[in-house]
C-alpha positions in Angstrom: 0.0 0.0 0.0 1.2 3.4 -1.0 1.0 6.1 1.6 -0.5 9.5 1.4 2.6 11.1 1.0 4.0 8.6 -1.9 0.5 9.1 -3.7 1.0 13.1 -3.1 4.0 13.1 -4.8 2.9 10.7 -7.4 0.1 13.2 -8.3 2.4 16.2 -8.1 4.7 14.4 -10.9 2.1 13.2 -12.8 -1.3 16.0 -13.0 0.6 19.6 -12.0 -1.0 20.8 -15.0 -4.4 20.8 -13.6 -3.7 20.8 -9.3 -3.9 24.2 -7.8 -2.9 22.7 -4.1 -2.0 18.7 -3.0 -1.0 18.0 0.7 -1.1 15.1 3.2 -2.9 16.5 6.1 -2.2 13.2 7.5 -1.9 9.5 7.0 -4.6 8.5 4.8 -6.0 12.0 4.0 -5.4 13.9 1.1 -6.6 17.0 0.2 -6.5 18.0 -3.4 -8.0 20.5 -5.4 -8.1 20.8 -9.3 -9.0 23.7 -11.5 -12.7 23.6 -12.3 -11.9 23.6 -16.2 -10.2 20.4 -15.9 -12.1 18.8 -13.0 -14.1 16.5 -14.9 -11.0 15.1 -16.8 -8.9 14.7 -13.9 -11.8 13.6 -11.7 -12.4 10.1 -14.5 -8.4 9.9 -13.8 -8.2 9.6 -9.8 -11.5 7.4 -10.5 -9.9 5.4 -13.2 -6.4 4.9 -13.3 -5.4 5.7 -9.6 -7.9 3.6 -7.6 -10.2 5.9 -5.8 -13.7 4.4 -6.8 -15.4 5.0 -3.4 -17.8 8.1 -3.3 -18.2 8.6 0.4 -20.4 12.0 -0.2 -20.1 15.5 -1.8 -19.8 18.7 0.2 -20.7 22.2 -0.5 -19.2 25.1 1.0 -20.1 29.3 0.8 -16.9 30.5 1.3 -18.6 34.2 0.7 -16.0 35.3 -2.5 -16.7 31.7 -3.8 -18.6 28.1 -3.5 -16.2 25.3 -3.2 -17.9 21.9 -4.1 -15.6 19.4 -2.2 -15.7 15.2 -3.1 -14.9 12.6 -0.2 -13.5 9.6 -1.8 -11.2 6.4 -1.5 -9.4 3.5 -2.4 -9.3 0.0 -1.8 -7.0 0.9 1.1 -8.7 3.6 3.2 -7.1 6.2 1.8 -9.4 9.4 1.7 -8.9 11.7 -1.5 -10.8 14.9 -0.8 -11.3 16.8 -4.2 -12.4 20.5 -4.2 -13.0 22.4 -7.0 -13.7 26.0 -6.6 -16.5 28.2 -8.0 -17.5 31.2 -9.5 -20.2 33.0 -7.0 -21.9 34.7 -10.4 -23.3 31.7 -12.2 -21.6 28.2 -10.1 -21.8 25.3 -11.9 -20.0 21.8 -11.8 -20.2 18.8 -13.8 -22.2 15.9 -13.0 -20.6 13.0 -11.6 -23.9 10.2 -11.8 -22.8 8.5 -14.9 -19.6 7.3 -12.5 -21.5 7.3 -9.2 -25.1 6.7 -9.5 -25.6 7.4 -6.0 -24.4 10.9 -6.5 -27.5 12.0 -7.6 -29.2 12.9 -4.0 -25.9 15.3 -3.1 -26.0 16.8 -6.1 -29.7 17.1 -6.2 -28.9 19.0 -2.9 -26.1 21.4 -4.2 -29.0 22.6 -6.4 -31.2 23.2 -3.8 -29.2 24.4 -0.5 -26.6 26.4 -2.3 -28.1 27.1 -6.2 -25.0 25.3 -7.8 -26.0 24.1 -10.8 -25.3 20.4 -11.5 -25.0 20.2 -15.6 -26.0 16.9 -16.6 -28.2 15.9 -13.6 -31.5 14.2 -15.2 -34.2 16.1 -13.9 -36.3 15.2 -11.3 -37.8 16.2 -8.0 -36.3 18.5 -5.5 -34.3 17.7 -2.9 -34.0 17.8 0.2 -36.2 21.2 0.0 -40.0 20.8 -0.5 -41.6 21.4 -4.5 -43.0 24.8 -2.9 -39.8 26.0 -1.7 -39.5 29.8 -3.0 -37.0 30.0 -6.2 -34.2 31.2 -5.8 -33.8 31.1 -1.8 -30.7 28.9 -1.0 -30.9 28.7 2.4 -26.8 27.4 2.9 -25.6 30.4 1.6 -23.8 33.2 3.7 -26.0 36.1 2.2 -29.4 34.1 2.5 -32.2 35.9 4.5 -34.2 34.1 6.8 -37.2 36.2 6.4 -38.4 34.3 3.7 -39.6 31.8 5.2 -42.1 34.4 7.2 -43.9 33.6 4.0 -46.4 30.9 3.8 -44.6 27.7 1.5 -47.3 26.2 -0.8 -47.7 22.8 0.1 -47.6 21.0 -3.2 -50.2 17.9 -3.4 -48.5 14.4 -4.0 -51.5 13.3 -5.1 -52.8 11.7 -1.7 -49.6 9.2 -1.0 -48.8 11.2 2.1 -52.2 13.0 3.2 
């Protein structure tokens, strides 16, 4: 088994074209982040050819100048990869990630609704984990979101009896 620090190096060596920042924070945890315009590439890569083909979950983050989507993953040997990939606060978007990880779909669905990330790629469907009344717009895990909203009455939108 490699250690974090051999598989550090090895990444420095072999993707510096595309890491902005690679460091062991300790013994089986990486963290690693990519430029966005090359995270889908070098995110089939660590899947792929270097053995980290366990989503654990996805994280968001409001970082106020920026969102920061963040992927906890890892190998056959416990060895946690933590991917982040910064974005834009004007119009955030990140690729999808379901065609890989099927199970992706419910953290992604919830980028979309806590933090207004958009997910390109992700087959449409219901909302999640907000309600289908939830006001547009309103992202309620971002640092500039105002509360007050909900002061206003959220439609209850009918399921068609399943859960009346």
């Amino acid at each position: 088994m490699k250690t974090a620090n051999d598989i550090v190096e090895k990444f420095k060596e072999t993707y510096s074209s595309f890491i902005v920042e690679i460091f062991a924070q300790r013994e089986r945890r990486i963290w690693l982040e990519v430029d966005k315009k090359f995270f889908r590439n070098s995110f089939e890569k660590f899947v792929n050819q270097e053995g980290f083909n366990m989503l654990s979950t996805i994280s968001g983050l409001d970082l106020k100048d920026k969102y920061q989507v963040i992927y906890h993953m890892c190998n056959e040997y416990g060895v946690v990869l933590n991917i982040k990939v910064s974005l834009n606060k004007e119009n955030p978007s990140v690729q999808t990630i379901t065609d890989l990880f099927p199970s992706a779909e419910l953290s992604e669905r919830e980028l979309e609704d806590l933090l207004g990330i958009k997910v390109e790629g992700l087959v449409q469907g219901r909302r999640y984990p907000l309600p289908d009344g939830w006001p547009e717009g309103q992202y309620p895990l971002r640092k500039d979101w105002d509360a007050s909203v909900l002061d206003k009455k959220i439609e209850k939108v009918s399921d068609g009896g399943k859960n009346e």
